[in-house]
N, C-alpha and C positions, 0 to 999 in steps of 0.2 A: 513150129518153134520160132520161126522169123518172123511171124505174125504176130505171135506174143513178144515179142524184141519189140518190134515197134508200136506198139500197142503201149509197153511199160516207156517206151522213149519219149511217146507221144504225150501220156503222162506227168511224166516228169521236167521233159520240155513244158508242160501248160504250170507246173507247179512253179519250177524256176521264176517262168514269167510271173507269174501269182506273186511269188516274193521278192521278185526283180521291182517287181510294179509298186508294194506297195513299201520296200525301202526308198526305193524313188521319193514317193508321196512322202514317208515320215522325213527324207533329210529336206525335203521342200515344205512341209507342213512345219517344218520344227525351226526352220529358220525368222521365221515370224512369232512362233509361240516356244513358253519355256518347256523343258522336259520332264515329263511328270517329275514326280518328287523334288522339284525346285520349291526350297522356303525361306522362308526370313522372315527372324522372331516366331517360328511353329508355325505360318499362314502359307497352307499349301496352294503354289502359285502354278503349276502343271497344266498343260495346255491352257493359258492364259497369255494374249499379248501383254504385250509393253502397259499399253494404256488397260487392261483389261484388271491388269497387275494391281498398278496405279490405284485405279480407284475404290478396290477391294485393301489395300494397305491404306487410304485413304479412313475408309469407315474404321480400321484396327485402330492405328493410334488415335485418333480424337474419340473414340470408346470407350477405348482401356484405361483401366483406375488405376492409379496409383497409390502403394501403402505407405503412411510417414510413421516412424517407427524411432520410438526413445530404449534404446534396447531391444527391452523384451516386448515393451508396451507399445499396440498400436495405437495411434495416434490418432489419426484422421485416415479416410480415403478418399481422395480426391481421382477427376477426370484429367484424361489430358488434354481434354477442350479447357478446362478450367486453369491447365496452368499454360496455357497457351501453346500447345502444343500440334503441330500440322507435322502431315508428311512432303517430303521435299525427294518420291524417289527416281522424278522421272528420265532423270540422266543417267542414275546411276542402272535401273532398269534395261536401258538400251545398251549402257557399256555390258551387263550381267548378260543380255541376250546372244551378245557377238563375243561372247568366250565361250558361248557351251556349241560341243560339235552333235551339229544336228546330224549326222551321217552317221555318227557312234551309236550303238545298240546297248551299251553298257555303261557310257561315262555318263551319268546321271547328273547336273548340277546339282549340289546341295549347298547352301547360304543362309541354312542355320545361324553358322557363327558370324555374320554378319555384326560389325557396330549399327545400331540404328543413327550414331552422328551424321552415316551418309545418306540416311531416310529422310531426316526430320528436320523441323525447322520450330524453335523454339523464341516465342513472340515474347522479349525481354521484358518490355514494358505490363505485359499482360502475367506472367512469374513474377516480377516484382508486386507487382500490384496485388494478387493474394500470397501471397508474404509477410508482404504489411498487415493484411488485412485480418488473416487470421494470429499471427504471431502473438497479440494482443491476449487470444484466449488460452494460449496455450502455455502462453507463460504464465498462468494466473495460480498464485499463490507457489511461487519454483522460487528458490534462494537464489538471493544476484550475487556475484562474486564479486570479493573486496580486497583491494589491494594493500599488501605488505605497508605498513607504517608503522614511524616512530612513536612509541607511548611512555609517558613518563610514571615511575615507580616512583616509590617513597624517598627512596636517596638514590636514584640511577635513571640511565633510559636506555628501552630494549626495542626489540624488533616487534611488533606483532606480526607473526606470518602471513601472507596473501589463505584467502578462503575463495575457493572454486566452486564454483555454484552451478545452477542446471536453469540459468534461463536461456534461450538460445539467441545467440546471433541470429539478426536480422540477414547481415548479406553472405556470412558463412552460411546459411539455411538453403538462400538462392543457388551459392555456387555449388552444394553440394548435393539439390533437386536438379540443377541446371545436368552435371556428371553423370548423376543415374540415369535419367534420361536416354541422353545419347549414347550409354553404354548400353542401352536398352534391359535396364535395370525396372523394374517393379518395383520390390519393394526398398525403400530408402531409407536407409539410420541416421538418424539426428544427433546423435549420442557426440558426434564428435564435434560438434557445432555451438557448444556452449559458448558464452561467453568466456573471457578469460581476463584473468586481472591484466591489470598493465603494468603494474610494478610488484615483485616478488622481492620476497627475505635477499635474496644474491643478489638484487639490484647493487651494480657500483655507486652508482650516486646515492643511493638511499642507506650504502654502508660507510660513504667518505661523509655524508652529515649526522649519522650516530659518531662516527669517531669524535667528528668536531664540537659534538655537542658535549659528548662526553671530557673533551678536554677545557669545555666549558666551566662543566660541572666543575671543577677544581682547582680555579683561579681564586686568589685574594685579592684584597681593595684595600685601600687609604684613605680614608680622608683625614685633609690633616688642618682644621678650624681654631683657629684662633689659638695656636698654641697647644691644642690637644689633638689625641691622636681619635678616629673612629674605623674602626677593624670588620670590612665586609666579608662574609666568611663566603670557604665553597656552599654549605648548606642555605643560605640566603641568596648567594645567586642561582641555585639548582631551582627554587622557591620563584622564583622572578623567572625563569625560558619557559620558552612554549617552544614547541615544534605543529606547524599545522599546515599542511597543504605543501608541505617540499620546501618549511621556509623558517629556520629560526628567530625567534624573535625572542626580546624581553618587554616583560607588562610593563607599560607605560604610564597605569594605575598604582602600582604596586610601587613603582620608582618613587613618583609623588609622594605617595606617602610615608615612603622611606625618607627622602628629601624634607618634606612639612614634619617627618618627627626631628631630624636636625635642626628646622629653623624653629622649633618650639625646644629645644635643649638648652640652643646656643645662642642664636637672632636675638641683639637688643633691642630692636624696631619694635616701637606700639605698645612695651613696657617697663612696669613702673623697676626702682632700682632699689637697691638699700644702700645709702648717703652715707660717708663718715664724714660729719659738718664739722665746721672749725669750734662752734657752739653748745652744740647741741646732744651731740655724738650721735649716733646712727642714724638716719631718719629714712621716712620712704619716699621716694622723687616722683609724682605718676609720670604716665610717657609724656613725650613733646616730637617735635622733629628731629630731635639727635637720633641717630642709631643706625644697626647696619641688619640684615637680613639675608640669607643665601639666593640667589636669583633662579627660582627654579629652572626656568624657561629658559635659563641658560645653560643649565647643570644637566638637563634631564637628554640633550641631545648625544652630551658628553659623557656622561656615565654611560646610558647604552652603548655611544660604540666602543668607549673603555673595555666595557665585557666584552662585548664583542670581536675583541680582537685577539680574546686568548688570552692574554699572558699577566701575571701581574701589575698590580696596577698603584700608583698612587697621586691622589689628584688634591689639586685646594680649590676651593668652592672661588666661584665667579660671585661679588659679592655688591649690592645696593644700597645705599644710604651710605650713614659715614659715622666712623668710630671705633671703625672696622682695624685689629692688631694680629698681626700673621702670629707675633709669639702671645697675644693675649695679657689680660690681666686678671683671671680670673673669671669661673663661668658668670654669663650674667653682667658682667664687668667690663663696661664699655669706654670708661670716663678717663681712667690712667690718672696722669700724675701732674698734669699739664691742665687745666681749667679753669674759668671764672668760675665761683662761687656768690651765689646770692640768698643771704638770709634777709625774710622780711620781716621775719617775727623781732630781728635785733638792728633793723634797716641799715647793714652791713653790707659789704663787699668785699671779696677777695679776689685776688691775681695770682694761682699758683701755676709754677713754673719747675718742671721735671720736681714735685713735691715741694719744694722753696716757695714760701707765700713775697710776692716780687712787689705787690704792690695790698694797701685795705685801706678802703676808706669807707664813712659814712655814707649813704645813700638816701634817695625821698621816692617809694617806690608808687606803685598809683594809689586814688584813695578810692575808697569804699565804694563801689558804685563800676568804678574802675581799677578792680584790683589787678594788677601786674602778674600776668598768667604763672603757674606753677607747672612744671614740668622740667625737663632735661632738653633744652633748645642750645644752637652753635649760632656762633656770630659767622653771617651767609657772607656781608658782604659787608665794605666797608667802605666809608664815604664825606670829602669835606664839603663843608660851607651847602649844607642841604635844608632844604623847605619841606618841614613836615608838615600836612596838611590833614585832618581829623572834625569830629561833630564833639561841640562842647555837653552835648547828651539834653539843648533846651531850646534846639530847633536852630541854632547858632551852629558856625564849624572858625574853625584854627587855622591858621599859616604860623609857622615857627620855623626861624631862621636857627641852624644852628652848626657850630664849624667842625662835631664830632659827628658822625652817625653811623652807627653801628647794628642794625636790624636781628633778632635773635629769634622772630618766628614767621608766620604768614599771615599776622594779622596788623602789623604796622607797629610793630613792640620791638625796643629794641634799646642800645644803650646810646646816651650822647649826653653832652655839656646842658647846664643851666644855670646861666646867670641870672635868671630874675631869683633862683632860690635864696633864701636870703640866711639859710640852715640847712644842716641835716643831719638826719638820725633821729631818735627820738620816737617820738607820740607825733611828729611834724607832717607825717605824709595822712593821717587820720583826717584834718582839714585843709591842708595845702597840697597834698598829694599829684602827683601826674593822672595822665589818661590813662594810664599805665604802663610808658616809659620808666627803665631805670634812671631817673636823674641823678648827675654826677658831678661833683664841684669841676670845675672848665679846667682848670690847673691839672687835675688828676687824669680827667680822661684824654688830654691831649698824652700826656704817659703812657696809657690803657690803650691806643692808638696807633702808638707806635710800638710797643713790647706784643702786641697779642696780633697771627694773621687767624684769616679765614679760618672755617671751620675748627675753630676751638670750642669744644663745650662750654654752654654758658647754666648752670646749676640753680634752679631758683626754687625755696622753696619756705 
């Protein structure tokens, strides 16, 4: 019986040692390599050093494909050599290997759930780069999204809604390949990486310039020309805004030509008139240099910012030439009640003054060859003791001293004294005629001289 005692002691002793020996070895063996069933990302790393690790996690990531995914639809699969992707784990390995107790028969590390952010190393320039690269085909034929804007309706202006589209951002695409990645993620959705407008229906700004356009839409205008009144409605101005690119405006074509139908209504400038002669009764005057015109290139800067500012408006035209009456005499009606008058068919002259004829005499207007232009001309300027100088029209030219002068167009026509005349009126001006000067007995026009200034219309006709 003692024999078998020690026999079973002996045993048992050699087993002890057996197992004594080879926990020895595993907490010495395991302190250099990991514990079986140590993994990360599924890659069982179990009796495997540090560096043994390494380079087996090494071949995973630059192997493994990646899914891009628009929803349901796979996309492409790409490598993760391709989107620049390396592992980076060999610190984190070493720290992984001095937390697991090699002496433990049971604590198994497992690093399953490991982020791979602390694996890998993701080569930015090399992700951007097939980003770009494919982005190109993958958007081909996807709707771009468009942003919320102002559109004008028949009498108003609304919102068009923003439209969201499915082409994808470029660097949303990156930052959200770059995430998967080091979440150690596979497959990747795109879905949420669209583009996106920039401006939507709630934008504030895009609802504080509907307001103002809309309080656009329903200003009135004035003008008020020559004693008449012209009525620009809201519907004319709704007709004239644009809204485009974040920026109201009014057409500058549209104005013009609003503008050029006023100076074709109203503008006496460059035509002809219908005359009540002292003579003749009505006649028609063609133009001359009298007259007035609205100055677009004045008006046009004016009126836009008129509307522009909202509120009703009423404006008088900035106006060129001369003849021009804020109460008017009538459309068309440039002349008033104040004028010389020149008949040549009765070689006549009149002086009237607020309607009162002040002054009429005989005249010797040019002769034949040189007739005394016809039109509606203003005496410009006036002037003593002056030397007219002209072509007697036979290769000869003129000096004529004379102490009225009174110039009525641009071509050297104008009125003043003549003493050599030795008559006037008549058939007289047919072969003694002027160049086409109104000649005027010297007595009279030193009168006509001093009764009439500048810019008085001079009527010849």
């Amino acid at each position: 019986m003692k024999k078998k005692t020690k026999v079973w002691a002996a045993v048992l002793g050699t087993v002890v040692a057996a197992v004594g020996a080879l926990y020895v070895y595993h907490g010495v063996y395991y302190q250099s390599h990991f514990l079986p069933g140590t993994r990360i990302e599924g890659i069982e790393l179990g009796r495997l050093t540090p560096a043994q690790a390494k380079k087996k996690l090494k071949t995973h990531f630059t192997t493994s494909n990646y899914q891009l995914y628009d929803k349901q639809n796979q996309l492409v699969e790409v490598s993760g050599k391709q989107l620049g992707v390396s592992q980076n784990a060999g610190q984190y390995l070493k720290s992984l290997l001095k937390k697991q107790n090699s002496w433990s028969l049971t604590d198994l590390v497992q690093a399953a759930s490991v982020h791979s952010e602390s694996l890998v190393n993701i080569n930015e320039q090399k992700l951007n780069q097939y980003v770009e690269q494919t982005l190109p085909t993958l958007n081909k034929a996807r709707r771009t999204s468009e942003d919320a804007k102002i559109i004008k309706t028949a009498d108003s202006y609304e919102i068009k809604p923003e439209v969201v589209g499915n082409v994808f951002d470029q660097s949303a695409v990156t930052k959200t390949i770059k995430q998967h990645i080091e979440n150690g993620q596979r497959k990747i959705q795109l879905s949420t990486t669209y583009e996106q407008p920039a401006v939507t229906k709630t934008n504030t700004k895009l609802l504080a310039q509907l307001d103002k356009i809309k309080k656009l839409d329903h200003i009135t205008g004035r003008y008020t020309i020559a004693g008449k009144v012209e009525t620009i409605t809201p519907a004319m101005i709704h007709q004239w805004l644009n809204y485009n690119d974040g920026e109201i405006t009014v057409d500058q074509v549209a104005l013009k030509a609003y503008l050029s139908q006023l100076n074709a209504k109203y503008a006496t400038y460059n035509k002809s008139r219908q005359f009540k002669s002292t003579k003749r009764g009505t006649v028609t005057v063609p133009a001359g240099i009298y007259g007035w015109s609205i100055s677009t290139s004045s008006e046009l800067p004016k009126l836009t910012a008129a509307i522009l500012a909202g509120k009703d408006f009423s404006l008088e035209p900035t106006i060129n030439g001369t003849g021009y009456s804020k109460t008017g005499y009538g459309t068309g009606n440039d002349i008033g009640n104040t004028y010389i008058e020149v008949d040549i068919q009765n070689q006549h002259m009149w002086v009237y003054v607020n309607g009162q004829v002040k002054i009429d005499t005989d005249v010797v207007t040019g002769k034949p060859g040189h007739d005394t232009p016809v039109g509606v001309w203003s005496i410009w300027k006036k002037e003593r003791n002056a030397i007219l100088k002209g072509d007697n029209g036979d290769g000869t030219n003129y000096e004529t001293k004379v102490s009225y002068w009174m110039p009525v167009d641009t071509t050297g026509v104008g009125i003043h004294d003549s003493p050599w005349q030795p008559k006037y009126g008549g058939d007289w001006y047919k072969a003694h005629g002027s160049h086409g000067c109104i000649n005027t007995p010297p007595a009279t026009v030193a009168k006509i001289y001093d009764l009439v200034s500048t810019g008085i219309p001079v009527v010849v006709f």
